[in-house]
C-alpha positions as CSV (number, residue, x, y, z in Angstrom):
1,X,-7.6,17.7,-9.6
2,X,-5.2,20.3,-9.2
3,X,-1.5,19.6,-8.5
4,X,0.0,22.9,-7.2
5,X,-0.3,24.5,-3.8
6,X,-0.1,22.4,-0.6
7,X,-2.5,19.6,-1.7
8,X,-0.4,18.8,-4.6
9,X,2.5,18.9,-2.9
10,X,1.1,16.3,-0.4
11,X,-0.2,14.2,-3.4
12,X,3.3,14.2,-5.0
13,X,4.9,13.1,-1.7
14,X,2.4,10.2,-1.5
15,X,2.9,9.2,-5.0
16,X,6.6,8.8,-4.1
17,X,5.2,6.6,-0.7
18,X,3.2,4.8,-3.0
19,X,6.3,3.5,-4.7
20,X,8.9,2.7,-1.7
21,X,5.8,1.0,-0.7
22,X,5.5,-1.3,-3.9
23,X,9.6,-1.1,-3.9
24,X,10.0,-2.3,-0.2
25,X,6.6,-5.1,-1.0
26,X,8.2,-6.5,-3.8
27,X,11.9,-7.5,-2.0
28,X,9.9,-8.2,1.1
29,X,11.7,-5.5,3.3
30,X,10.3,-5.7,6.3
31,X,11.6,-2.8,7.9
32,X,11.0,-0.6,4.9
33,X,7.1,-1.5,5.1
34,X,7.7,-1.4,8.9
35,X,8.4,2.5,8.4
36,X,5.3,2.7,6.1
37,X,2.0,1.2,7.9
38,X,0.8,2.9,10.5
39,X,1.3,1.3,14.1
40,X,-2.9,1.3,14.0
41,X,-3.4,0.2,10.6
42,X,-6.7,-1.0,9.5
43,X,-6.1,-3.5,6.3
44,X,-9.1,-5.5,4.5
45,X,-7.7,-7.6,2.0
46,X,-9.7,-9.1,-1.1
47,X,-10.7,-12.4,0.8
48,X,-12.2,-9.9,3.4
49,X,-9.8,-10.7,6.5
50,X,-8.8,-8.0,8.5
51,X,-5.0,-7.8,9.1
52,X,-3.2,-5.5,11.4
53,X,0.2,-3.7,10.5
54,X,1.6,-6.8,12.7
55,X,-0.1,-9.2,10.4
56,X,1.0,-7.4,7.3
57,X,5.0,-7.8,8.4
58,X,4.3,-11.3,9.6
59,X,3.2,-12.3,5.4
60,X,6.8,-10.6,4.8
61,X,8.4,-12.0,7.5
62,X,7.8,-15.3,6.9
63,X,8.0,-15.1,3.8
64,X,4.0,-16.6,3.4
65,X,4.0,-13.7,1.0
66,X,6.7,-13.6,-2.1
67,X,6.1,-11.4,-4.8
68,X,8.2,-11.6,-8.5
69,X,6.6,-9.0,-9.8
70,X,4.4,-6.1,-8.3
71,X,3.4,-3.0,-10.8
72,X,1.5,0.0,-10.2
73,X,-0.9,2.1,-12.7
74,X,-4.1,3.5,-12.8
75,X,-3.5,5.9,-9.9
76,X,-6.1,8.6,-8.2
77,X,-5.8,10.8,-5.4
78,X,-7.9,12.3,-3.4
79,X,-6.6,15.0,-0.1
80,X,-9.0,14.8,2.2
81,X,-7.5,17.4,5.1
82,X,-4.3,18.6,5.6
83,X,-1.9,15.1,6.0
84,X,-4.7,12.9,5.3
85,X,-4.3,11.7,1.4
86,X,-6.6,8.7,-0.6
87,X,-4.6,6.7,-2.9
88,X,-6.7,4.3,-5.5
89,X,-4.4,2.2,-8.0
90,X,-4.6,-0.7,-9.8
91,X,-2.1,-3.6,-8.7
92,X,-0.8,-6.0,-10.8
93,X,1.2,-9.1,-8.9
94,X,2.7,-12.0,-9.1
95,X,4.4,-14.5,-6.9
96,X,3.7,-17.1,-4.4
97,X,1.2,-16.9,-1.6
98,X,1.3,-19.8,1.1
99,X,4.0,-21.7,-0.9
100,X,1.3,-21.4,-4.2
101,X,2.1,-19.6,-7.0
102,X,-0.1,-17.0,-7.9
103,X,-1.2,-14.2,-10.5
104,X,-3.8,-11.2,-9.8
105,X,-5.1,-7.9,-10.8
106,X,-6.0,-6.1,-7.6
107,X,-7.6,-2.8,-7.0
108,X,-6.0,-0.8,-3.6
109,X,-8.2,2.2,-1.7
110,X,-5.2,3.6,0.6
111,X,-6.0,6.4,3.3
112,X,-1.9,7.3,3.9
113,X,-1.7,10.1,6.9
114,X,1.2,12.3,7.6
115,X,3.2,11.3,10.4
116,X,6.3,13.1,12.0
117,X,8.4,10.5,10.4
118,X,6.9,11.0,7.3
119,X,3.9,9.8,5.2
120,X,2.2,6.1,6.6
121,X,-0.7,3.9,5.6
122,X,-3.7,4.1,8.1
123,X,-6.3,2.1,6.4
124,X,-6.3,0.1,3.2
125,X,-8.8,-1.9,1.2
126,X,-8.3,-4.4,-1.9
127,X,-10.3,-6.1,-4.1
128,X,-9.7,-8.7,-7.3
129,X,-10.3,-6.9,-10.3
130,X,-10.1,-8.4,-13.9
């Protein structure tokens, strides 16, 4: 995949979305992941549930969601049009889910869209990996 011209300038800005995401995630910043799903996002998580961008703040919120540690490698990209990106990475987290501690390799398909306030997640997709 090339990384210069316009695509690779899109791919770098995502990159950099990909990791306030995991930064804002992990201290359960609501209005930093507020600013990074988009208003119609579409999220399938690895038990199969669909959540909405509302849902997805609500495990912050809440606090149903606490993550202690959330890491990033493994990453692809993928531009599909001009502000339309794919982001595939493998996520390695820990913390407590539901008041249960937990541990899991997952694997994250992200469709992140340019928006005028800057680069969102429309759709997203994970699945346990080992």
């Amino acid at each position: 995949m090339s990384t210069g011209g316009p695509a690779g300038d899109e791919i770098r800005e995502v990159e950099a979305a990909e990791g306030r995401l995991r930064d804002a995630a992990l201290r359960g910043d609501v209005a930093a992941l507020d600013a990074l799903l988009a208003d119609d996002l579409v999220f399938i998580d690895q038990t199969g549930q669909f959540l909405s961008k509302g849902d997805d703040l609500d495990l912050h919120r809440t606090r149903a969601l606490e993550l202690t540690r959330l890491a990033f490698s493994d990453f692809r990209f993928r531009p599909f049009a001009p502000g339309l990106v794919q982001s595939v990475l493998r996520a390695d987290a820990e913390g407590r889910a539901g008041g249960s501690p937990f541990a899991a390799s997952l694997r994250f398909s992200r469709i992140w869209r340019r928006e005028p306030g800057g680069w969102r997640v429309a759709s997203a997709h994970s699945t346990f990996i080992s």
